[in-house]
C-alpha positions as CSV (number, residue, x, y, z in Angstrom):
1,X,26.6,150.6,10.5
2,X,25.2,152.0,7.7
3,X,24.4,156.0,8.7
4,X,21.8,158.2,7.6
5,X,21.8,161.9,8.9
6,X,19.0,163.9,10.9
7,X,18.7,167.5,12.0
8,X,19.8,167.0,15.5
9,X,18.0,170.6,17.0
10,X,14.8,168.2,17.6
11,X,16.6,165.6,19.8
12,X,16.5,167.6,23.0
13,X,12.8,168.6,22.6
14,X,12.1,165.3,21.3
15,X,13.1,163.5,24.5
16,X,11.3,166.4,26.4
17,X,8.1,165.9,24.5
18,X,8.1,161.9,24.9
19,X,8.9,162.5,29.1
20,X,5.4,162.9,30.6
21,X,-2.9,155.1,29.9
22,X,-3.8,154.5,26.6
23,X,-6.8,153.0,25.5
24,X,-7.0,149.3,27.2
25,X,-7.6,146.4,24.5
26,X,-7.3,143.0,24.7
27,X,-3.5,141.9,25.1
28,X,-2.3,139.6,22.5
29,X,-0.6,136.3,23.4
30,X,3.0,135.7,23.4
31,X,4.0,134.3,19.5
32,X,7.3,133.3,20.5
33,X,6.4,129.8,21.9
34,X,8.5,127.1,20.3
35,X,9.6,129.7,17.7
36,X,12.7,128.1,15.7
37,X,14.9,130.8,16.3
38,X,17.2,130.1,18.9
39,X,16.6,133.8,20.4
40,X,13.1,134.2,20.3
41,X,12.4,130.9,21.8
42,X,14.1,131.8,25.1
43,X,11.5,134.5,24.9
44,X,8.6,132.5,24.8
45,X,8.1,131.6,28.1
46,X,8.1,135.2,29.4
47,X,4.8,137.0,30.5
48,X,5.2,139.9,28.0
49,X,2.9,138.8,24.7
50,X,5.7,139.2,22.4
51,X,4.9,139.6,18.4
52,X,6.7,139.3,15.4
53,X,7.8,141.7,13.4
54,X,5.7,141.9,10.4
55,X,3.1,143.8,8.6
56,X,0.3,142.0,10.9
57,X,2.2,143.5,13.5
58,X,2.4,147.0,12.4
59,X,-1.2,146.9,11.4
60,X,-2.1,145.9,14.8
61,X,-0.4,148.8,16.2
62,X,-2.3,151.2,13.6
63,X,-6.0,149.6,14.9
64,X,-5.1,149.7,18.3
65,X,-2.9,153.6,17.7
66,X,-0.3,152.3,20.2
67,X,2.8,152.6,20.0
68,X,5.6,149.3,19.2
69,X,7.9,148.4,21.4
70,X,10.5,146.7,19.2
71,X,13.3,145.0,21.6
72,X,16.2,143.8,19.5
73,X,18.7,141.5,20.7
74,X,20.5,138.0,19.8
75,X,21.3,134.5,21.2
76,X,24.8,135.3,22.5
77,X,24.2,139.2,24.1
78,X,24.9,138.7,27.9
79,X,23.0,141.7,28.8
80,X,20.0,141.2,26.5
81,X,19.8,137.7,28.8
82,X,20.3,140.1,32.1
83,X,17.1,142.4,31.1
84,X,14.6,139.7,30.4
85,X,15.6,138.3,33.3
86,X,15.0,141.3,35.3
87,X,12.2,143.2,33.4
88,X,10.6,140.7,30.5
89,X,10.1,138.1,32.9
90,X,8.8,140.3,35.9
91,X,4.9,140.3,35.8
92,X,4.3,143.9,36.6
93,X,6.5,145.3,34.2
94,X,4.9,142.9,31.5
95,X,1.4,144.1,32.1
96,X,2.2,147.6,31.6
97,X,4.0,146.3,28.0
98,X,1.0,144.1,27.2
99,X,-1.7,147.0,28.4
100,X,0.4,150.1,26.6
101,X,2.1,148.9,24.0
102,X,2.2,146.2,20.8
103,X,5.6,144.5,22.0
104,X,7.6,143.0,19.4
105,X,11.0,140.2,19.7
106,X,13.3,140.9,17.0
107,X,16.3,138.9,16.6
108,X,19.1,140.6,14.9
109,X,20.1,137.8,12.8
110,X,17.0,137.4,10.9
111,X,16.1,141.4,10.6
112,X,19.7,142.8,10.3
113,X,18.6,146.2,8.2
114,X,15.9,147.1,11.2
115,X,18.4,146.6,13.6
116,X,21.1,148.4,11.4
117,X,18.4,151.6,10.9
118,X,17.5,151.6,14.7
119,X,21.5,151.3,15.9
120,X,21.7,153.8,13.6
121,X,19.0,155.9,15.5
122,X,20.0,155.1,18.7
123,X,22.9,156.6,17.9
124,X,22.0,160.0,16.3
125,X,19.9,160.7,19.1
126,X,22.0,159.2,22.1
127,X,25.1,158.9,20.9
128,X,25.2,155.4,22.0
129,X,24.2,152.1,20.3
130,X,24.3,149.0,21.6
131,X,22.1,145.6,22.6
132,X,19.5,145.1,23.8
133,X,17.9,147.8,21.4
134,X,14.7,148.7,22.5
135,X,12.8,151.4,20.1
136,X,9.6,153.2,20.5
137,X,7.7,153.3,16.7
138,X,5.2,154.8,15.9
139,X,2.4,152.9,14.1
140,X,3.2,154.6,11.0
141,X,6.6,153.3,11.5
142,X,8.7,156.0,12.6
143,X,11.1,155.5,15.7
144,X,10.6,158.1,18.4
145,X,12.5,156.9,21.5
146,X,15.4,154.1,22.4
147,X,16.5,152.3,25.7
148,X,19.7,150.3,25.4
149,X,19.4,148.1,28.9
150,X,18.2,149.8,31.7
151,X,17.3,148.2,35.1
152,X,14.0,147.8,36.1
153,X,12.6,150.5,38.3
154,X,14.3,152.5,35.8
155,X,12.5,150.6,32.7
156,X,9.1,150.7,34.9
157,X,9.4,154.6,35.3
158,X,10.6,155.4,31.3
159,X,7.3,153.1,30.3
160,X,5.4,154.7,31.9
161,X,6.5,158.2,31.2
162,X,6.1,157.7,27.4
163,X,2.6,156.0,27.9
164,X,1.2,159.4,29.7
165,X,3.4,161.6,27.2
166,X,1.3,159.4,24.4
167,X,-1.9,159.8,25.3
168,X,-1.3,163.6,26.2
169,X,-0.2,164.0,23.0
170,X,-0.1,161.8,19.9
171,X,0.1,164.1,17.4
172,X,2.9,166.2,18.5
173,X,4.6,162.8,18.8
174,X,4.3,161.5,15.5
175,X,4.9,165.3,14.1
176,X,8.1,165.4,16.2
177,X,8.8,161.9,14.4
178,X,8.5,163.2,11.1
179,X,10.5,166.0,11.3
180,X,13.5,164.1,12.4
181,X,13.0,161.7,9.6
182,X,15.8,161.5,6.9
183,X,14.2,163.5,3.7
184,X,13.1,161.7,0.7
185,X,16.2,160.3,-1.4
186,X,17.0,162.0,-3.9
187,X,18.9,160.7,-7.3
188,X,22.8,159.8,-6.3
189,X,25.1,162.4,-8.4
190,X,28.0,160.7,-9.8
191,X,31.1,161.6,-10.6
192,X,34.3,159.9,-12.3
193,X,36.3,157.2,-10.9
194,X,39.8,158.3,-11.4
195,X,42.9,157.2,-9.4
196,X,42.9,160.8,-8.1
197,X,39.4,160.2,-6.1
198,X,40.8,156.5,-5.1
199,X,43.8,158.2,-3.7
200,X,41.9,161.5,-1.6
201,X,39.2,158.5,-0.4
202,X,42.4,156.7,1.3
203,X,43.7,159.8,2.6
204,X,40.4,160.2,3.9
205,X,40.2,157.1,5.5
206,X,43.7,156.8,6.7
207,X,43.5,160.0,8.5
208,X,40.4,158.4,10.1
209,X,42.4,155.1,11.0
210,X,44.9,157.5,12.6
211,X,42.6,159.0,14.8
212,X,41.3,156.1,16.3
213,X,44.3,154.0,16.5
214,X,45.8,152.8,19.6
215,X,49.2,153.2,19.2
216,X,50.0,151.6,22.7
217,X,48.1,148.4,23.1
218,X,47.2,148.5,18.8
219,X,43.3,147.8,17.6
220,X,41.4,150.8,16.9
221,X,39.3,152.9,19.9
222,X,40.3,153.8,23.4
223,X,37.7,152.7,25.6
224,X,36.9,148.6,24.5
225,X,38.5,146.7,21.5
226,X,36.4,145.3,18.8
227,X,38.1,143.2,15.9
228,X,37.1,146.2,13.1
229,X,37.2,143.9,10.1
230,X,36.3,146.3,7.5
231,X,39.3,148.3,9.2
232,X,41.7,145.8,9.1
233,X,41.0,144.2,5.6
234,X,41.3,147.6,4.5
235,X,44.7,148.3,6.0
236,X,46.0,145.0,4.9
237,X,45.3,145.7,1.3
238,X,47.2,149.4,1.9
239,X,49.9,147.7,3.1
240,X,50.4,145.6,0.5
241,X,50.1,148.0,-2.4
242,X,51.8,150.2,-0.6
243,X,54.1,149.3,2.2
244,X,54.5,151.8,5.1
245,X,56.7,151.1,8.3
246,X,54.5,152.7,10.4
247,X,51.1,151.4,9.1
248,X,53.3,147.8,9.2
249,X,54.4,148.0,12.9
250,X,50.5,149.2,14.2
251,X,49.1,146.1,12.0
252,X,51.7,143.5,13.7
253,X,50.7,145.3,16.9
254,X,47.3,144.2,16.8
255,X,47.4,141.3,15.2
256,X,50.0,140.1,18.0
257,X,47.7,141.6,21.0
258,X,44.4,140.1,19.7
259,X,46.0,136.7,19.4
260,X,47.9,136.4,22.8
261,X,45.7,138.0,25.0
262,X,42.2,138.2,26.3
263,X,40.4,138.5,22.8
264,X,41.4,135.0,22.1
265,X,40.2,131.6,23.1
266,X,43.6,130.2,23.6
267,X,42.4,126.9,24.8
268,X,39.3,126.0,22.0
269,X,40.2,128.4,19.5
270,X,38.5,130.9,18.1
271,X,37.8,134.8,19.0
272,X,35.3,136.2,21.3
273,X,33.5,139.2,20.4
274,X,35.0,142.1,22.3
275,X,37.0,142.7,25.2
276,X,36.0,145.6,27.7
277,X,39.3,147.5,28.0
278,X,41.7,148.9,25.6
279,X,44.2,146.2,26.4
280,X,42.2,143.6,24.9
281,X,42.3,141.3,28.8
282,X,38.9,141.2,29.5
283,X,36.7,139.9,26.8
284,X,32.6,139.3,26.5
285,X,32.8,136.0,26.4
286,X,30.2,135.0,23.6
287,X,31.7,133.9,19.9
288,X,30.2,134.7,16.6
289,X,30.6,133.1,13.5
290,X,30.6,136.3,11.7
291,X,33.9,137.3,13.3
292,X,35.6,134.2,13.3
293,X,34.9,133.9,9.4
294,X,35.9,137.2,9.2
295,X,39.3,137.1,11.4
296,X,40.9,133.6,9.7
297,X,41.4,135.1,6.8
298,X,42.6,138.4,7.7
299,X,45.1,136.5,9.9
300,X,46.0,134.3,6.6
301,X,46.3,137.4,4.4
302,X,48.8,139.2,7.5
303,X,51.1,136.2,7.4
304,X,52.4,137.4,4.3
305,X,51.8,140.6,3.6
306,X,53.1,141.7,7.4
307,X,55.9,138.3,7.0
308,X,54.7,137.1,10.2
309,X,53.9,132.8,9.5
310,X,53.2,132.0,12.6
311,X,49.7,134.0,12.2
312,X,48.7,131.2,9.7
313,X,48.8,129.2,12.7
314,X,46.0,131.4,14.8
315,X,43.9,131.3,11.4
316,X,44.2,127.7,11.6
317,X,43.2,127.6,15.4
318,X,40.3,130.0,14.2
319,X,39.1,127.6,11.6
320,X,38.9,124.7,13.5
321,X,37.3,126.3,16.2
322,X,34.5,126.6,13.8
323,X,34.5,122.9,13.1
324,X,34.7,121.5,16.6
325,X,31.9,124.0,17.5
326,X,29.8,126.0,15.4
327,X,29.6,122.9,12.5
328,X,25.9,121.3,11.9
329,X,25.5,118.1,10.8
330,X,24.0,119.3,7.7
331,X,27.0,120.9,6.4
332,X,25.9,124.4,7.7
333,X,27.3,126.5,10.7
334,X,26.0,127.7,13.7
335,X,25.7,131.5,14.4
336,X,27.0,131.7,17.7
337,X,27.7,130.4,21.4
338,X,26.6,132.0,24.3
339,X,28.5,134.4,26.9
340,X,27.0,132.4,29.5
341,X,27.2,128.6,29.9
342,X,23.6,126.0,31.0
343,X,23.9,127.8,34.7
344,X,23.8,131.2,33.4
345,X,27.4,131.8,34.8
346,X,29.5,134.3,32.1
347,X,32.5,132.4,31.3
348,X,32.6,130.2,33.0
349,X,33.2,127.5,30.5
350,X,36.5,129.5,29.8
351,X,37.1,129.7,33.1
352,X,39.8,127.7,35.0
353,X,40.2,127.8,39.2
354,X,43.5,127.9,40.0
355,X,43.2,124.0,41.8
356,X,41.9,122.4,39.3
357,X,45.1,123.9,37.0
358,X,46.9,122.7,39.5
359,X,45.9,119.0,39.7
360,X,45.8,118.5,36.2
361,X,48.6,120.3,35.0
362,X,52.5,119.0,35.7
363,X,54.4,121.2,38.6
364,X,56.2,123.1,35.3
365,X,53.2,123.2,33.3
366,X,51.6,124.9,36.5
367,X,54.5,127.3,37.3
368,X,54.3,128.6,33.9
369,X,50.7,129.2,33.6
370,X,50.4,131.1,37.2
371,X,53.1,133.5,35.9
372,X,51.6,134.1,32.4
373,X,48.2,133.6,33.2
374,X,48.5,135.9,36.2
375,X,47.1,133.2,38.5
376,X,49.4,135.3,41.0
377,X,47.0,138.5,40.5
378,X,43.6,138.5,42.1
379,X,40.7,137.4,39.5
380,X,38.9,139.6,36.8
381,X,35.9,137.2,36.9
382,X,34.0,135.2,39.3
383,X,34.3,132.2,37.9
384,X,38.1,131.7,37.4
385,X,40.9,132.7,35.7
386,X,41.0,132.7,31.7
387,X,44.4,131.4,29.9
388,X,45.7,134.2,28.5
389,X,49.3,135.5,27.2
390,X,48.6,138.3,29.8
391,X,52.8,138.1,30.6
392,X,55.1,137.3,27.9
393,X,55.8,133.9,27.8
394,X,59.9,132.6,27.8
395,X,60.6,129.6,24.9
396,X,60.6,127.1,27.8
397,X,57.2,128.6,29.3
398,X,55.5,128.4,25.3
399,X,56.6,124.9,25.1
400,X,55.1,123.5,28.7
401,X,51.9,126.2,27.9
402,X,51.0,124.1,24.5
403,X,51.1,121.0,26.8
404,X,49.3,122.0,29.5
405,X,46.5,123.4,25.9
406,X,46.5,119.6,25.1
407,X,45.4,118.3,28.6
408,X,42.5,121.3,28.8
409,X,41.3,121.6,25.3
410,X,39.3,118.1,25.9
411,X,38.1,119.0,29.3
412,X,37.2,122.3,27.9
413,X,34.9,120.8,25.3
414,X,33.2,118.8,27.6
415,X,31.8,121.6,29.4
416,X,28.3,123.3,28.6
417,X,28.0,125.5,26.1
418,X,24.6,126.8,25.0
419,X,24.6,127.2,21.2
420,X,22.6,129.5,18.9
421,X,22.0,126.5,16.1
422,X,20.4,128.6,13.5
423,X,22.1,128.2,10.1
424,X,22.0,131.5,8.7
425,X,22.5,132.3,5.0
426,X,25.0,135.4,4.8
427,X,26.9,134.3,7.8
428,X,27.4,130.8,6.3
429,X,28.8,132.5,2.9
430,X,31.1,134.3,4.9
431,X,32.2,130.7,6.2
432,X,32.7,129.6,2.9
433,X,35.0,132.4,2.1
434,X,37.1,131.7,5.1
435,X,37.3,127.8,4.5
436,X,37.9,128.3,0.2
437,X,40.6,130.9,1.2
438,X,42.5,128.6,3.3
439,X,41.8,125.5,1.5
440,X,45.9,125.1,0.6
441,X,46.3,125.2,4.3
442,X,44.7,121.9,5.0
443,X,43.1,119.1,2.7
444,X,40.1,119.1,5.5
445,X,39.5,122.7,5.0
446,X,38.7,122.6,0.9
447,X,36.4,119.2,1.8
448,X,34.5,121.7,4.1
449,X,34.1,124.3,1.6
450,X,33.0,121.8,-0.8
451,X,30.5,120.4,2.3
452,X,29.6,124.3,2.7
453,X,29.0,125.1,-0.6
454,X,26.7,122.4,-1.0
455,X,24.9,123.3,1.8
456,X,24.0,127.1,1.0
457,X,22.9,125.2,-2.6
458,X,20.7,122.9,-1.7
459,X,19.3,123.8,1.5
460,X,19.5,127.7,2.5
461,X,17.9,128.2,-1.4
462,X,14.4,127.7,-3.0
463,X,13.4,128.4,-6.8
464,X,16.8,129.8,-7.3
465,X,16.6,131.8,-4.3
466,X,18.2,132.3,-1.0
467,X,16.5,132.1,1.9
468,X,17.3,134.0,5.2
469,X,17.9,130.9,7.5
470,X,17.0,127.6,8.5
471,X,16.3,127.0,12.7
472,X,14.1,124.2,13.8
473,X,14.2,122.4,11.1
474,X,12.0,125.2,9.5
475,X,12.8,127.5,6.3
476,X,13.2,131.3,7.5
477,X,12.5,133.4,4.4
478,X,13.0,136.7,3.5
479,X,16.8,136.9,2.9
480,X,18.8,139.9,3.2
481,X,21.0,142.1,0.9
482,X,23.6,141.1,3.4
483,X,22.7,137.2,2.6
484,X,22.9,137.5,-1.2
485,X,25.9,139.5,-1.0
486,X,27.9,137.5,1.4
487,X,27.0,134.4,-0.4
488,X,27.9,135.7,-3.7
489,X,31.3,136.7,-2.4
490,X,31.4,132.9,-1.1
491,X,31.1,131.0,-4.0
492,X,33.0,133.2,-5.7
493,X,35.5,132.7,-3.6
494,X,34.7,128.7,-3.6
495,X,35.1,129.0,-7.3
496,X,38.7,130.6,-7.2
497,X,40.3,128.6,-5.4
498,X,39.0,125.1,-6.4
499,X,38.0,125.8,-9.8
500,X,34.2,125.1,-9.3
501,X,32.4,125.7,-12.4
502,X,29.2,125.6,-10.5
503,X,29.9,128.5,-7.7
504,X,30.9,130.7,-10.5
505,X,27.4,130.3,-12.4
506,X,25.6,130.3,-9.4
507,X,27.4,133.4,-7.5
508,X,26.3,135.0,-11.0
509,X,22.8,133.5,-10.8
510,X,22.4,135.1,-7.7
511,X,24.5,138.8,-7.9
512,X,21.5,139.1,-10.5
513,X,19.2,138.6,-8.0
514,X,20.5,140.5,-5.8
515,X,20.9,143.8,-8.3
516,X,17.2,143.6,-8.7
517,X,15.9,143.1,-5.2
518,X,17.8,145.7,-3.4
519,X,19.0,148.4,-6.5
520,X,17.5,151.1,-8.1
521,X,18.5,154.3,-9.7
522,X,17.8,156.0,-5.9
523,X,20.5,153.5,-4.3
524,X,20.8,150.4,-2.1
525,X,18.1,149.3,0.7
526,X,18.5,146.1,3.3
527,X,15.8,144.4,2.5
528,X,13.0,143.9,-0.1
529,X,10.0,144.9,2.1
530,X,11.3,147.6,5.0
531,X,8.0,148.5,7.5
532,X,10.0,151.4,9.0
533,X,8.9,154.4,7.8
534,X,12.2,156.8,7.4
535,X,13.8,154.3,5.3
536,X,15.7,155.8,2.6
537,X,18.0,154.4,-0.4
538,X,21.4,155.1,0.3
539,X,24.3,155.4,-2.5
540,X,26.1,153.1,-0.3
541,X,25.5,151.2,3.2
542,X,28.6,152.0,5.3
543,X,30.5,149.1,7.4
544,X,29.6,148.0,10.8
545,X,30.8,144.8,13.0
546,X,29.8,143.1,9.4
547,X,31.6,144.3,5.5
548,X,29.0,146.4,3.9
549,X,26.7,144.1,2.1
550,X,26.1,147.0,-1.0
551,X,30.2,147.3,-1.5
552,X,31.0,143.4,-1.3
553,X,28.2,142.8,-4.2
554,X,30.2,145.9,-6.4
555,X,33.4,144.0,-5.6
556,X,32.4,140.8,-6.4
557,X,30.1,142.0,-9.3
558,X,33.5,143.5,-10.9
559,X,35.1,139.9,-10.3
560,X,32.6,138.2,-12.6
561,X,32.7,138.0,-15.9
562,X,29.5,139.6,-16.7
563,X,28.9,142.8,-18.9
564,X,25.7,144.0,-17.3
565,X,26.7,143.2,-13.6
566,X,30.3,144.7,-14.2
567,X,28.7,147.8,-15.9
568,X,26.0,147.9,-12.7
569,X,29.2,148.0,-10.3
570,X,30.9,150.6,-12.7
571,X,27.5,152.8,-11.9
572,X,27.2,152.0,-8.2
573,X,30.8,152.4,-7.9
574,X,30.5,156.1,-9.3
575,X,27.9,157.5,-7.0
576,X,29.4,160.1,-4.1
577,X,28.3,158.9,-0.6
578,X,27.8,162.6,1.1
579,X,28.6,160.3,4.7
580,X,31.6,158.7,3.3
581,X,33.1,162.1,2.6
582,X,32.1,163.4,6.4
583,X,33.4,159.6,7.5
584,X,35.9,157.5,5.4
585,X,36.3,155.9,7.9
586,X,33.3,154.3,8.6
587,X,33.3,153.2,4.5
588,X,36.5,151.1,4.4
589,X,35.1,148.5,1.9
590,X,33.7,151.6,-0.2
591,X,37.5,153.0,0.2
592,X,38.7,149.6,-1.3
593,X,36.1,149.6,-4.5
594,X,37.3,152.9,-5.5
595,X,40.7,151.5,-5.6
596,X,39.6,147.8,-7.5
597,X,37.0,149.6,-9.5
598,X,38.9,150.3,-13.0
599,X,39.1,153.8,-13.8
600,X,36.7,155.8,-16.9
601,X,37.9,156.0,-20.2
């Protein structure tokens, strides 16, 4: 998540000014009827009078001098699902939203650098980030308050607190605002790219790595286990330059504990988000394309550079999870499925009772999936037991396990599960990088690059440009950094490995486009139009769940074979990033252009 600082000797005032009926005018209607994103359509049946988040938005908010609520959230979050249930659909709490405040439905997907700069306030002045985001902004578009879910007398009580606190005192809000605004940006200073600043920038981020690594159970945190990409790509590239036993053994560790155990679908394939615990059993159950396209190829790069060939195997699994269920007939994927299945049960379409196993499965087949599948321990969910390598399986039990995979796996499919079908541009370029990597795997997996490529060609651009998505059967504009840079990396990718003459041209086409939509001399920005106020450039956007989008358009600007993109790289390249120096570890991607970036004269 891409960080910019504040002067945290406001936050406790802050939060003390904001905790004390504005002027009444006519509620707007709900905009999110029959809206083509999967997200925001769920929302338009609800009593609050959702709006969009645009400039018509914010200028309503200025006329009326309320304040926006801007709730954040995405198809597949379980708890952003919990909250409407509990507070968007409940008719009291939506009057006081609809009376007090210009409430606005973002979805994540389509309006990733507003959610990045609010995650990224939510965490300065909480120390917590999450989703559902739900920000107070001011009309002049400065952020002045979060709530991550909260239940609903709670919800009821912080409203209206900060509706009394506003109309006591608007201007001390919106000064308070201010001051804890990053400053204006400045010009980035630069300094020389040497193998000497390559080197301290890993030993930065190694250090970093260290700190957070579990050295028990593997992955990186202590409390819940997310796959850390960025990380992990990072690492793997270390470890190839060069190889460290101890760096070697953590990396097989986690590699081996988020394929055999709860992280993993081991049924349908594919990766859920996050499990809950550091032992990677209990996962959120919703699946995103994003890490999917991200983990097959990491688990195809770890086969060799860890020697471990059986992970080529899990990126395969990975892979064709993504065709059996994420895959459009238009050549495009989808961005996610849900946590929950049509009933609004969570998990259960992973879920198995143990009598059903039992009737379907042979007595062997059985035996071996109560002992590693701990059908012998009481249940971690409500709805059944999720096939897991929770105990170590014996040869035998392996063999009679991928059986007893072949009988569920159809059964599995036939089940509900609720789908986010919006084709979005970035995340389908990451898909194409996962399918042109492991094209020598499988003919079927370089016809589906081909298919993807000619998707994101034809159909995701207009006049030469990308646009951000495609839902409904409608054109979502406004593209992303993260879009151009993800695609760009794509095709490139498309291009090396089947010697595409037209992904080359066009992955150049468009790292030009990108260059002048979201660079300047003062740094990178998200997107082409921001509303929030306390926006700033920054030298570089740090890694989140997602690469950074501003370091994977410098790497694959210095894979082209363009003077004036390669010399724009070169420049971006040579900027310090003041956070990055406080936080390699956050900057893994920037850590690995230091190191691809070739030195000065």
């Amino acid at each position: 998540m891409s960080g910019f600082e504040r002067a945290t000797v406001f936050t406790s005032l802050l939060l003390t000014l904001l905790l004390l009926p504005v002027a009444v005018a006519a509620a707007p209607v709900n905009q999110l009827v029959n809206h083509p994103s999967p997200y925001l359509a769920l929302h338009g049946s609800d009593p609050v009078a959702w709006q969009e988040w645009n400039a018509e938005t914010v200028a309503r908010a200025k006329r009326e001098n309320k304040l926006l609520f801007v709730s954040v959230g995405y198809f597949a979050c379980h708890w952003c699902h919990v909250m409407q249930r509990e507070s968007y659909k409940n008719p009291q709490i939506a009057a006081l939203l609809n009376r007090d405040y210009i409430p606005v439905k973002v979805d994540r997907e389509l309006n990733s650098g507003l959610d990045d700069a609010l995650q990224t306030f939510s965490a300065q002045l909480s120390g917590v980030s999450g989703w559902p985001l739900n920000a107070f902004v001011t009309p002049e578009g400065y952020p002045v308050f979060v709530i991550l879910y909260a239940p609903p007398d709670d919800f009821r009580k912080q409203l209206n607190h900060l509706t009394q606190r506003w109309v006591a005192d608007r201007a001390g809000i919106r000064a308070m605002a201010r001051q804890v605004a990053p400053p204006p940006a400045g010009q980035p200073v630069s300094a020389p790219l040497t193998a000497e600043r390559s080197a301290r920038a890993w030993q930065q981020f190694l250090a970093g790595v260290w700190q957070e690594a579990d050295t028990l159970h593997g992955g990186l945190g202590q409390v819940n286990k997310f796959p850390m990409a960025p990380q992990l790509h990072a690492l793997l590239e270390r470890q190839s330059r060069q190889p460290d036993a101890r760096l070697a053994e953590f990396l097989r560790m986690t590699f081996d504990q988020m394929a055999a155990r709860g992280m993993r679908d081991h049924v349908g394939g594919g990766f859920f988000r996050y499990t809950t615990d550091p032992e990677w059993d209990t996962p959120h159950f919703e699946k995103m394309l994003y890490d999917n396209a991200h983990l097959a190829p990491l688990y195809l790069r770890a086969a060799t550079v860890l020697r471990q060939p059986r992970y080529r195997e899990v990126a395969r699994s990975t892979l064709d999870f993504m065709r059996n269920e994420l895959l459009d007939a238009s050549g495009g994927f989808y961005s996610s499925t849900s946590a929950v299945d049509d009933k609004g049960r969570e998990g259960a379409t992973y879920l198995w009772e143990p009598d059903e196993l039992k009737r379907r499965l042979s007595p062997e087949a059985y035996a071996a999936a109560r002992r590693v599948w701990r059908l012998d321990q009481a249940r971690e969910f409500e709805a059944g037991y999720l096939p897991a390598e929770y105990r170590t399986p014996t040869a035998d039990e392996r063999r009679l396990l991928a059986d007893a995979m072949r009988i569920l796996r159809p059964l599995r499919l036939a089940r509900s599960l609720p789908k986010d079908d919006k084709l979005n541009a970035g995340l389908n370029g990451l898909a194409l990088s996962a399918f042109s990597q492991a094209s020598q795997l499988d003919p079927a997996y370089r016809r589906q690059a081909d298919r993807l490529q000619l998707f994101l060609l034809t159909r995701l651009t207009r006049d030469g440009r990308l646009v951000k998505a495609m839902a409904g059967g409608q054109v979502l504009p406004d593209a992303e950094l993260e879009d151009y840079a993800y695609v760009v990396q794509g095709l490139l990718d498309h291009a090396e490995a089947t010697g595409n003459g037209q992904s080359r041209t066009r992955a150049q086409q468009l790292a030009h486009i990108a260059w002048k939509l979201f660079w300047s001399e003062k740094g990178w920005k998200h997107e082409t139009r921001p509303l929030l106020a306390m926006l700033q450039a920054e030298p570089a956007l740090a890694d989140g769940a997602l690469y950074s989008p501003s370091e994977v358009l410098v790497l694959a600007s210095l894979r082209l074979p363009d003077p004036a993109l390669r010399q724009l790289a070169r420049t971006a390249a040579g900027w310090r990033v003041p956070a990055m120096e406080r936080d390699a570890y956050s900057y893994p991607t920037r850590v690995r252009v230091l190191a691809q970036a070739p030195p000065d004269a």
